[in-house]
N, CA, C and O atoms as CSV, one atom per row, in Angstrom:
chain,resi,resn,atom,element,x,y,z
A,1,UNK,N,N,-5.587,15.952,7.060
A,1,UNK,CA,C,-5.977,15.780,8.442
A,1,UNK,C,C,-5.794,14.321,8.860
A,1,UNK,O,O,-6.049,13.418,8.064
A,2,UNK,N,N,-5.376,14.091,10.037
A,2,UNK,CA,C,-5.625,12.469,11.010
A,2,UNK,C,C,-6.986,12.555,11.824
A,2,UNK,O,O,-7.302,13.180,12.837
A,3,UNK,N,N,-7.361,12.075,11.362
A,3,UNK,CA,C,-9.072,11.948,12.056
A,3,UNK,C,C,-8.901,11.155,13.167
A,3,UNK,O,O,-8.035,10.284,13.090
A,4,UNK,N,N,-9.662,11.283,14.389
A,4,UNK,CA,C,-9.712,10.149,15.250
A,4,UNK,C,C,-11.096,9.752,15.722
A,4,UNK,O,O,-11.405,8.641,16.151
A,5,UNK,N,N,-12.313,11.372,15.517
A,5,UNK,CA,C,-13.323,11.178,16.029
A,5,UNK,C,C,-14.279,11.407,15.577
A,5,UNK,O,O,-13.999,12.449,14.984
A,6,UNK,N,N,-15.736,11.133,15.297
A,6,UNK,CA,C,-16.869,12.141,15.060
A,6,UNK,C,C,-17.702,12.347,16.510
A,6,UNK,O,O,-17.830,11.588,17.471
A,7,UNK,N,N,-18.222,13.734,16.244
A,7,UNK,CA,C,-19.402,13.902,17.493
A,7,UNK,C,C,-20.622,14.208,16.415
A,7,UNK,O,O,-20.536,14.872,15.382
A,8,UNK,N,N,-21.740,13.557,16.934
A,8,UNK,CA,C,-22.777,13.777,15.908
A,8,UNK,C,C,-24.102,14.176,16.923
A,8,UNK,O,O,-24.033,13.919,18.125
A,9,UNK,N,N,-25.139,14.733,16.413
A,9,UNK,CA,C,-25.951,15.267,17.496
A,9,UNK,C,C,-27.231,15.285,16.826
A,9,UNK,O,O,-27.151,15.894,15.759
A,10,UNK,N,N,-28.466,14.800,17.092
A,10,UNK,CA,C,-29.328,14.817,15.868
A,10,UNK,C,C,-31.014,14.521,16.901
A,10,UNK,O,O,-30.897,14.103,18.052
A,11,UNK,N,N,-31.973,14.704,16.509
A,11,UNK,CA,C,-33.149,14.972,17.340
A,11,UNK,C,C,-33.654,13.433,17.817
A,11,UNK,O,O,-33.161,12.406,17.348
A,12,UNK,N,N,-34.595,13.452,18.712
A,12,UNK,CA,C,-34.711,12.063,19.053
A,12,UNK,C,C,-36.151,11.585,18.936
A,12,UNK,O,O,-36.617,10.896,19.844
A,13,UNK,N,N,-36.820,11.879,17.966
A,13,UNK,CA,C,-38.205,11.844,17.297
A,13,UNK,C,C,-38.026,10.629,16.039
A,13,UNK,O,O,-39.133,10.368,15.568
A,14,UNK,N,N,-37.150,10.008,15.535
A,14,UNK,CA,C,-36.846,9.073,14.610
A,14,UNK,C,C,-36.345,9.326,13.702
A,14,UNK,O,O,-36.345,8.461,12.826
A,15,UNK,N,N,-35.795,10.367,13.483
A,15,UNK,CA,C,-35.205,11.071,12.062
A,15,UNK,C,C,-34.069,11.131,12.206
A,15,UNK,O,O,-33.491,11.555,11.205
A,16,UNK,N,N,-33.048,10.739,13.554
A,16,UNK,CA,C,-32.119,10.479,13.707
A,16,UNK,C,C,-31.171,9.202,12.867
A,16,UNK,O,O,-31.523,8.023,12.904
A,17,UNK,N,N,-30.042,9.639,12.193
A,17,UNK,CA,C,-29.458,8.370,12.169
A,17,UNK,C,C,-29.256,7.202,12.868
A,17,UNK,O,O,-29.145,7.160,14.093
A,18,UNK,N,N,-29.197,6.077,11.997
A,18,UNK,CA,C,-29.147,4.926,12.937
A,18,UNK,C,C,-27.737,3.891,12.601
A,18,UNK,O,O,-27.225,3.069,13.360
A,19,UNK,N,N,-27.376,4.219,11.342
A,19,UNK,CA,C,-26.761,3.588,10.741
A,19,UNK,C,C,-25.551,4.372,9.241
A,19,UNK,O,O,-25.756,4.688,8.069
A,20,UNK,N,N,-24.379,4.392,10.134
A,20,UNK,CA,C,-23.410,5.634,9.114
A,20,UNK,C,C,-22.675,5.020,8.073
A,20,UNK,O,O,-22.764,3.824,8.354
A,21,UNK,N,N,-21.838,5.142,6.788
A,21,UNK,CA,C,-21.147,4.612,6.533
A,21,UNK,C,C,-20.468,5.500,6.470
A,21,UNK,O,O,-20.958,6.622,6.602
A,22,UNK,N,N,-18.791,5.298,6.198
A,22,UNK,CA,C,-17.376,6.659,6.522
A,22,UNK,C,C,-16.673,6.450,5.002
A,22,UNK,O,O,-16.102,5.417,4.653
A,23,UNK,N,N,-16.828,7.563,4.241
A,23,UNK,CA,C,-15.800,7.244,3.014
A,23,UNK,C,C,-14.616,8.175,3.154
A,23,UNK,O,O,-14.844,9.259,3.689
A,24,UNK,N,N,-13.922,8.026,2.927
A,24,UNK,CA,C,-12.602,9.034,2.786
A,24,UNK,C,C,-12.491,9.580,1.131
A,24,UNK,O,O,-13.374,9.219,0.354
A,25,UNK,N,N,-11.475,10.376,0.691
A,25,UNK,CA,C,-10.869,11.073,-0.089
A,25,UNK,C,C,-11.581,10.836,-1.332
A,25,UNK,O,O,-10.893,10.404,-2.257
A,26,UNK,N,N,-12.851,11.035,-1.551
A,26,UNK,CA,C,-13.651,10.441,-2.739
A,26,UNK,C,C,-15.346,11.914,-3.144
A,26,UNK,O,O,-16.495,11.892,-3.585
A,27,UNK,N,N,-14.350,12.897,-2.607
A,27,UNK,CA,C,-15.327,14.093,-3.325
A,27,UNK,C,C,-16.144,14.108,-4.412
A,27,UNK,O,O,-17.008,14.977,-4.531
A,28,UNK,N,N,-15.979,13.273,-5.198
A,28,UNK,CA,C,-17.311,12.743,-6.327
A,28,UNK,C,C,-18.003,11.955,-6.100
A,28,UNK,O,O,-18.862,11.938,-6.982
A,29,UNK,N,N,-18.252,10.838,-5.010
A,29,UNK,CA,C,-19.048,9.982,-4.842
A,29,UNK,C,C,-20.769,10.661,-4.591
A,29,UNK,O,O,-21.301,11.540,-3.913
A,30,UNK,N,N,-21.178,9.610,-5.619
A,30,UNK,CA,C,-22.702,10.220,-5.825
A,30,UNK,C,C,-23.651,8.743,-4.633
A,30,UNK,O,O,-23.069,7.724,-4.261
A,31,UNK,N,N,-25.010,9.058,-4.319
A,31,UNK,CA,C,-25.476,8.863,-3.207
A,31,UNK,C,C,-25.625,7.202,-3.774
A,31,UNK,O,O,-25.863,6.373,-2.897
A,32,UNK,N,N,-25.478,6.651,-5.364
A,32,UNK,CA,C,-25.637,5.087,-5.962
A,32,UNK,C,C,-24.813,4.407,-5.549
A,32,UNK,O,O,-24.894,3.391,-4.859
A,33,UNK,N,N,-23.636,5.142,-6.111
A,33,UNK,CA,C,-22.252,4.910,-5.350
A,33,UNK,C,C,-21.820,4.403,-3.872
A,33,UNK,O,O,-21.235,3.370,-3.546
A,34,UNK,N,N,-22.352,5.577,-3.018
A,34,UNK,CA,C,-22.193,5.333,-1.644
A,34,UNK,C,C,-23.105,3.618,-0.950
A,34,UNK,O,O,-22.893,2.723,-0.132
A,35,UNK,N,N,-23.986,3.974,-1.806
A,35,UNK,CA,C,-24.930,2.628,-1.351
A,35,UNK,C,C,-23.957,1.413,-1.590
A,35,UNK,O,O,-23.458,1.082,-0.514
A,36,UNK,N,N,-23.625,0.824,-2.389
A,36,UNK,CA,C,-23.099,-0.123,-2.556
A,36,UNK,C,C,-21.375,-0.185,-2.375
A,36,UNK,O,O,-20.661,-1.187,-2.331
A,37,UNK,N,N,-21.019,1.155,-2.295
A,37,UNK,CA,C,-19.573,0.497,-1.985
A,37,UNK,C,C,-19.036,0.120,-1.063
A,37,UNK,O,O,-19.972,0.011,-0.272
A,38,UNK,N,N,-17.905,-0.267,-0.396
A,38,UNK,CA,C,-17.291,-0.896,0.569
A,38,UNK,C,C,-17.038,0.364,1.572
A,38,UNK,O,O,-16.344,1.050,0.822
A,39,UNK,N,N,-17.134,1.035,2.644
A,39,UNK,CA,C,-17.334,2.143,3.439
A,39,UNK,C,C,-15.447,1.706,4.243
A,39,UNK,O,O,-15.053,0.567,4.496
A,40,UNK,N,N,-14.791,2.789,4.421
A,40,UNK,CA,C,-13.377,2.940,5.098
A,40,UNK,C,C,-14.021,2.103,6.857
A,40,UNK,O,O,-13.355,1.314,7.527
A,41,UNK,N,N,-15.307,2.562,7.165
A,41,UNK,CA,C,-15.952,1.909,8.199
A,41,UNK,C,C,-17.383,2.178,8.406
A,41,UNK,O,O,-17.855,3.174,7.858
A,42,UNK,N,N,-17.929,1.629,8.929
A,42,UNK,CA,C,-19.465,1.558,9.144
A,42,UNK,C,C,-20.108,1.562,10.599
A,42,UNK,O,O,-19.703,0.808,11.483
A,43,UNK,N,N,-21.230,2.548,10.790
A,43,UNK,CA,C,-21.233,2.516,12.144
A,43,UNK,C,C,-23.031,2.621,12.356
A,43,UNK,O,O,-23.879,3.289,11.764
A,44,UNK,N,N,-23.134,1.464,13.672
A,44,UNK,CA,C,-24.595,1.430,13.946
A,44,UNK,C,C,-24.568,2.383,15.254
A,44,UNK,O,O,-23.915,2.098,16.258
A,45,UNK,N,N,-25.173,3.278,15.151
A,45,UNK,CA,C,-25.593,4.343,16.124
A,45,UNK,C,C,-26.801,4.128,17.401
A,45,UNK,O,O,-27.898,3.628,17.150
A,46,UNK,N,N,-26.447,4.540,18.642
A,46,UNK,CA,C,-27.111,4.193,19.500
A,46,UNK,C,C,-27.531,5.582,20.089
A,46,UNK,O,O,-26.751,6.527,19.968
A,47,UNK,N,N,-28.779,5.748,20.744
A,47,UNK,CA,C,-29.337,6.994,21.487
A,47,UNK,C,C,-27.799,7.825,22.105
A,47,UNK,O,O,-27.782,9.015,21.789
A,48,UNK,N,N,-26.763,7.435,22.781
A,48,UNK,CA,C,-26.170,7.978,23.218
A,48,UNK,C,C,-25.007,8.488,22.035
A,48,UNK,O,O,-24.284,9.459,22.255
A,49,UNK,N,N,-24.939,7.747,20.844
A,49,UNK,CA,C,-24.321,8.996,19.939
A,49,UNK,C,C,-24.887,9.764,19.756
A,49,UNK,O,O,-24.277,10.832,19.718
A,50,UNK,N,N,-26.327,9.818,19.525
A,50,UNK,CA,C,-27.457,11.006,18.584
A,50,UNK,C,C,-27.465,12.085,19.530
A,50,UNK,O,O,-27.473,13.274,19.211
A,51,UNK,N,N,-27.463,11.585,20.850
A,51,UNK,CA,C,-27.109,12.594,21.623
A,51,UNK,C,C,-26.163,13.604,22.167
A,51,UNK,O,O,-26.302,14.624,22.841
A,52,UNK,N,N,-25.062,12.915,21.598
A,52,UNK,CA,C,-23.569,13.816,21.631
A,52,UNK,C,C,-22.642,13.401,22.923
A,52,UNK,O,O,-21.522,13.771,23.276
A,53,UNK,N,N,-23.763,12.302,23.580
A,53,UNK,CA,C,-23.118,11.835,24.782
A,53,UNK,C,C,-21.725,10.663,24.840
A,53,UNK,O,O,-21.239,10.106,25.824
A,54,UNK,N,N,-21.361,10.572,23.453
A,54,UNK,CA,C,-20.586,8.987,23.222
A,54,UNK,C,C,-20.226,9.622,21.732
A,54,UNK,O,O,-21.043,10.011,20.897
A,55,UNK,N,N,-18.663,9.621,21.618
A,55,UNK,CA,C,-18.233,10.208,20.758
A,55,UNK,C,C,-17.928,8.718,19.424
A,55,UNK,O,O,-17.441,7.680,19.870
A,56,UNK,N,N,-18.221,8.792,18.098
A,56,UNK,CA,C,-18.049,8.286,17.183
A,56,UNK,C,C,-16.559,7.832,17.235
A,56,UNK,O,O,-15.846,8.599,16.588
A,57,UNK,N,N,-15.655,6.449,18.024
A,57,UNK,CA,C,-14.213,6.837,17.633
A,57,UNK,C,C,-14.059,5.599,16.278
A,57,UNK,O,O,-14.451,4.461,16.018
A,58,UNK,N,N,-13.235,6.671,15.683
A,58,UNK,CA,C,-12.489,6.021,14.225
A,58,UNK,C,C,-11.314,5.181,14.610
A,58,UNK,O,O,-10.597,5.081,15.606
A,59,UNK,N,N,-11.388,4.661,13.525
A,59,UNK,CA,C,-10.031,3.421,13.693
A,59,UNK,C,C,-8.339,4.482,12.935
A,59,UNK,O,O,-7.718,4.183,11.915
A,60,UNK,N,N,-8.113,5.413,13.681
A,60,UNK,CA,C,-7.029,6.185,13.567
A,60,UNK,C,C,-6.534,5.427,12.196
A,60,UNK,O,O,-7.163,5.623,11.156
A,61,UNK,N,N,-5.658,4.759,12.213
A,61,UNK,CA,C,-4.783,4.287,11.300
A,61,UNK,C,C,-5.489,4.257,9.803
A,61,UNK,O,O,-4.847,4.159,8.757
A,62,UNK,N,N,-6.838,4.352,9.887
A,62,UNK,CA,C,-7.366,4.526,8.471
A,62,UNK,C,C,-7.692,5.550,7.982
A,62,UNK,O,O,-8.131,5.735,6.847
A,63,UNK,N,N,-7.441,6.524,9.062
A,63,UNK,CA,C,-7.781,8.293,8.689
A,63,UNK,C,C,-6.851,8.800,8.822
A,63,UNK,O,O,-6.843,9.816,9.517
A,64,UNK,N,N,-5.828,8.397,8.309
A,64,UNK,CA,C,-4.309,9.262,7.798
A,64,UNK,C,C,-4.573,10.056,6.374
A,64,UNK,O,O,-5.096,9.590,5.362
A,65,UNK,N,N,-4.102,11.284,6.571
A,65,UNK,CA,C,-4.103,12.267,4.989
A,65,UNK,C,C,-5.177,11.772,4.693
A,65,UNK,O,O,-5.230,10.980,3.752
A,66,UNK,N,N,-6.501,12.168,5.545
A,66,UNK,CA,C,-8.173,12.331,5.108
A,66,UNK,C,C,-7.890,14.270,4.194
A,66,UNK,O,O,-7.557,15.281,4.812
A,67,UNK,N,N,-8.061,14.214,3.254
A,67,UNK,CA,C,-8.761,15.172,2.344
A,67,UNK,C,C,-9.905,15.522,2.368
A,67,UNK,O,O,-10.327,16.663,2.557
A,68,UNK,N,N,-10.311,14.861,2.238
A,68,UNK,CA,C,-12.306,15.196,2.126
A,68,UNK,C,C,-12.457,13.997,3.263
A,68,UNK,O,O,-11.582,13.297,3.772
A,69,UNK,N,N,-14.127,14.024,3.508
A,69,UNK,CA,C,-14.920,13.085,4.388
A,69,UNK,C,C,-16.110,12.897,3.846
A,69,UNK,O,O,-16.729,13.958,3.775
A,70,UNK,N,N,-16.614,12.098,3.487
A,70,UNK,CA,C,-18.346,11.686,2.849
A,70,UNK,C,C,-18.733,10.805,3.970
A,70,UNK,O,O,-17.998,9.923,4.415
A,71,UNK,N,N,-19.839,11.060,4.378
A,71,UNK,CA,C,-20.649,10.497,5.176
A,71,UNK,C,C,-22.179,10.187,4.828
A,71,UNK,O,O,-23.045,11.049,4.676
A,72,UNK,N,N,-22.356,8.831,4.732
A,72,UNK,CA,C,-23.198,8.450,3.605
A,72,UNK,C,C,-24.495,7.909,5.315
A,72,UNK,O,O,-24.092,7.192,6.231
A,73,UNK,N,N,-26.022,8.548,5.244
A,73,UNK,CA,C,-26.579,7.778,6.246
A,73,UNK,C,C,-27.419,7.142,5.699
A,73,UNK,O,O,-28.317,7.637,5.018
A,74,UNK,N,N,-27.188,5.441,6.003
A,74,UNK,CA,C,-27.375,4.513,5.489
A,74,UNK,C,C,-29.251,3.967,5.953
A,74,UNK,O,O,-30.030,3.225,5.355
A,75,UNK,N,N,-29.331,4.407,6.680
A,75,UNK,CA,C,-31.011,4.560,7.874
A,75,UNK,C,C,-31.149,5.248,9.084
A,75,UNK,O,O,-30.181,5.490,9.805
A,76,UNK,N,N,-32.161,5.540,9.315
A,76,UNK,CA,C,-32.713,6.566,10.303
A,76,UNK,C,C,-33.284,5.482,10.955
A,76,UNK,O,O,-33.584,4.345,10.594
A,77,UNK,N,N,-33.392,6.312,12.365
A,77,UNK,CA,C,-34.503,5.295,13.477
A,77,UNK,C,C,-36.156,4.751,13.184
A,77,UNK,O,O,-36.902,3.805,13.436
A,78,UNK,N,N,-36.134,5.804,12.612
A,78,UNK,CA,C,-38.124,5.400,12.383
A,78,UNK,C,C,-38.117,5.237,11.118
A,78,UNK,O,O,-39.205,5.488,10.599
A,79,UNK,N,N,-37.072,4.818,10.220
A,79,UNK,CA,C,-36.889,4.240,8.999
A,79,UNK,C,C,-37.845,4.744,8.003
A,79,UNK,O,O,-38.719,4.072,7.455
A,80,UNK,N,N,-37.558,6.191,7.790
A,80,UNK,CA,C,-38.383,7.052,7.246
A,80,UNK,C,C,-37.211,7.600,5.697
A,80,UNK,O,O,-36.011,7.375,5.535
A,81,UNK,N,N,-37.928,8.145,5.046
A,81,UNK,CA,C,-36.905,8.952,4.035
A,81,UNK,C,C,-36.459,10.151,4.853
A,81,UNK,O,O,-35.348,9.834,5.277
A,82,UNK,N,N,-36.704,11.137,5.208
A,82,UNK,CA,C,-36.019,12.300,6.007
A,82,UNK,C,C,-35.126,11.565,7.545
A,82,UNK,O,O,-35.467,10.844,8.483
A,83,UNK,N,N,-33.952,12.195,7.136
A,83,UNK,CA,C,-32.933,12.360,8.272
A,83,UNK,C,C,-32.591,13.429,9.030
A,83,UNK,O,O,-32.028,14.202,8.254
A,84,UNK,N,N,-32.613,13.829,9.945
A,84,UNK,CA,C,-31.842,14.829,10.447
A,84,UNK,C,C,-30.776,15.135,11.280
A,84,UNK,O,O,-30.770,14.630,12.402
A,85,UNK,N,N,-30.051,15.725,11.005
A,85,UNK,CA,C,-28.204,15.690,12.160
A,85,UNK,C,C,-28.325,17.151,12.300
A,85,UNK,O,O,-28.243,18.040,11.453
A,86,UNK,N,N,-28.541,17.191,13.586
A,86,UNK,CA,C,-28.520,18.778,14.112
A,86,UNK,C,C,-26.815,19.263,14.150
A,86,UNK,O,O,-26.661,20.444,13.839
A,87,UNK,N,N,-25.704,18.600,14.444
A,87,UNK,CA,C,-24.422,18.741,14.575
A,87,UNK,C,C,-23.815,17.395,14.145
A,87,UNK,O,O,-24.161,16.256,14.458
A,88,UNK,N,N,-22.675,17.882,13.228
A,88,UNK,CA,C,-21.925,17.081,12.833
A,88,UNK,C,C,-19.920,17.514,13.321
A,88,UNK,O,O,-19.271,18.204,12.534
A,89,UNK,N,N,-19.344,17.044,14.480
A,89,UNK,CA,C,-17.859,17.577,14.878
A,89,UNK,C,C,-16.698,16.990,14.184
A,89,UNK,O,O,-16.439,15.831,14.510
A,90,UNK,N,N,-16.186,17.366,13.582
A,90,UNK,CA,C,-15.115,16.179,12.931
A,90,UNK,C,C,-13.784,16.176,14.311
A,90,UNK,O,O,-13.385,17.318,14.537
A,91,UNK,N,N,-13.287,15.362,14.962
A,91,UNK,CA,C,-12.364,15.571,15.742
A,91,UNK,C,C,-11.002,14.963,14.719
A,91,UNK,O,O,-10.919,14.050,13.897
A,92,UNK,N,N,-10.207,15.801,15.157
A,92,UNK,CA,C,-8.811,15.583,14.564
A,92,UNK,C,C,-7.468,16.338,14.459
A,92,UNK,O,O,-7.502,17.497,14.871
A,93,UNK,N,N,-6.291,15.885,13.980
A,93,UNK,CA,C,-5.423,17.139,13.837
A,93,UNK,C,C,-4.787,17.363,12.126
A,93,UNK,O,O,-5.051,16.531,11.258
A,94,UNK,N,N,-4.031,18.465,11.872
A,94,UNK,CA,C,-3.621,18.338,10.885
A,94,UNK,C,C,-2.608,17.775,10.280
A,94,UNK,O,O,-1.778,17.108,10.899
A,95,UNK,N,N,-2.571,17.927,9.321
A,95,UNK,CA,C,-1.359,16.721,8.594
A,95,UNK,C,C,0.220,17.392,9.011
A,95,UNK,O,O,1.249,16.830,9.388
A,96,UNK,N,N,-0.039,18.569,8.806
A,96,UNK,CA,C,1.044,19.327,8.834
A,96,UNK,C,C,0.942,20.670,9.999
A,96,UNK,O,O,0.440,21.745,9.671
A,97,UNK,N,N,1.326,20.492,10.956
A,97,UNK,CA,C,1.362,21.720,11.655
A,97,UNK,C,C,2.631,22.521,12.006
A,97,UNK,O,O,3.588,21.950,12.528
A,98,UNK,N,N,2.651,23.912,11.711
A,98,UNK,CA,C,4.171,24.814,11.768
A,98,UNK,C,C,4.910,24.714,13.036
A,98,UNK,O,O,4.300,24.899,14.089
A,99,UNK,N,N,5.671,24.546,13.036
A,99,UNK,CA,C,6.669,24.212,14.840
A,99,UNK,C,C,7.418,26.056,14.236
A,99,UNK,O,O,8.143,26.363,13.290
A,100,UNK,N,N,6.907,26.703,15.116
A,100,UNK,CA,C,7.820,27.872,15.168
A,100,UNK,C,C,8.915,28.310,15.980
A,100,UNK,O,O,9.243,29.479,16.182
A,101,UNK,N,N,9.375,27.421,16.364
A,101,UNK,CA,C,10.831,27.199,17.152
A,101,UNK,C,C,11.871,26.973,15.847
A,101,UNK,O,O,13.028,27.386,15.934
A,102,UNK,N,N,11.406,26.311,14.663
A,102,UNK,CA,C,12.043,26.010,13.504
A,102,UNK,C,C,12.605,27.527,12.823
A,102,UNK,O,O,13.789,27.719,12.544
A,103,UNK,N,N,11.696,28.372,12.655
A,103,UNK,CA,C,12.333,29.929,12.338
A,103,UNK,C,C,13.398,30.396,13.301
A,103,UNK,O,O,13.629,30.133,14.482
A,104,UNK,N,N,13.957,31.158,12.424
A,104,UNK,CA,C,15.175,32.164,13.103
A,104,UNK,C,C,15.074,33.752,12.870
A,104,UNK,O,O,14.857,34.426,11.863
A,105,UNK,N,N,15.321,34.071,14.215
A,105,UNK,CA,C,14.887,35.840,14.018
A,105,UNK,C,C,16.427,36.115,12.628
A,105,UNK,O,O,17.477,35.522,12.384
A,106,UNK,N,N,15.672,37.398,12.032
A,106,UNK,CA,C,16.346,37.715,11.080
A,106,UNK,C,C,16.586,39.214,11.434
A,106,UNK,O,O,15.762,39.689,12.215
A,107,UNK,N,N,17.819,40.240,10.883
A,107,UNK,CA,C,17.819,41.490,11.492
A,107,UNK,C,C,18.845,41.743,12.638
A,107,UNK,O,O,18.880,42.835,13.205
């Protein structure tokens, strides 16, 4: 996939994220891991992302041939242990999509 966007949607009581980090192609990363490593990008969240009103945009050129997506949340608003994300949208297209003008009738 080419990623370009996230939409994220999450309650507004403090359990909302406040603070994301973005890993790419790294399906084993465990939550020690995520803490300390270097994030593809990092994002401080404002009422109007949590709300779905202001879309998350990615820096395109670093979400080429995304495989997987880890999304590590780094703090919540009321800086509590529980988080909650009511919706998470990945916006994007695929790596490869079929052009069927390329086939030829056969028969």
């Amino acid at each position: 996939m080419k990623l370009r966007a996230l939409e994220l949607r999450a309650p507004g009581d403090g359990t909302g994220p406040r603070r994301l980090k973005i890993f790419t192609n790294s399906p084993h990363m465990g939550l020690d891991e995520a803490e300390s490593a270097k994030p593809v990008e990092a994002f401080e969240l404002g009422p109007e992302h949590r709300n779905g009103s202001k879309l998350l945009d990615l820096y395109f050129v670093k979400y080429q041939n995304v495989r997987s997506l880890q999304v590590f949340v780094e703090s919540n608003e009321g800086g509590d242990e529980l988080t909650r994300v009511s919706k998470l949208t990945v916006l994007g297209t695929p790596e490869h999509t079929t052009n069927m003008s390329d086939f030829k009738k056969s028969g």
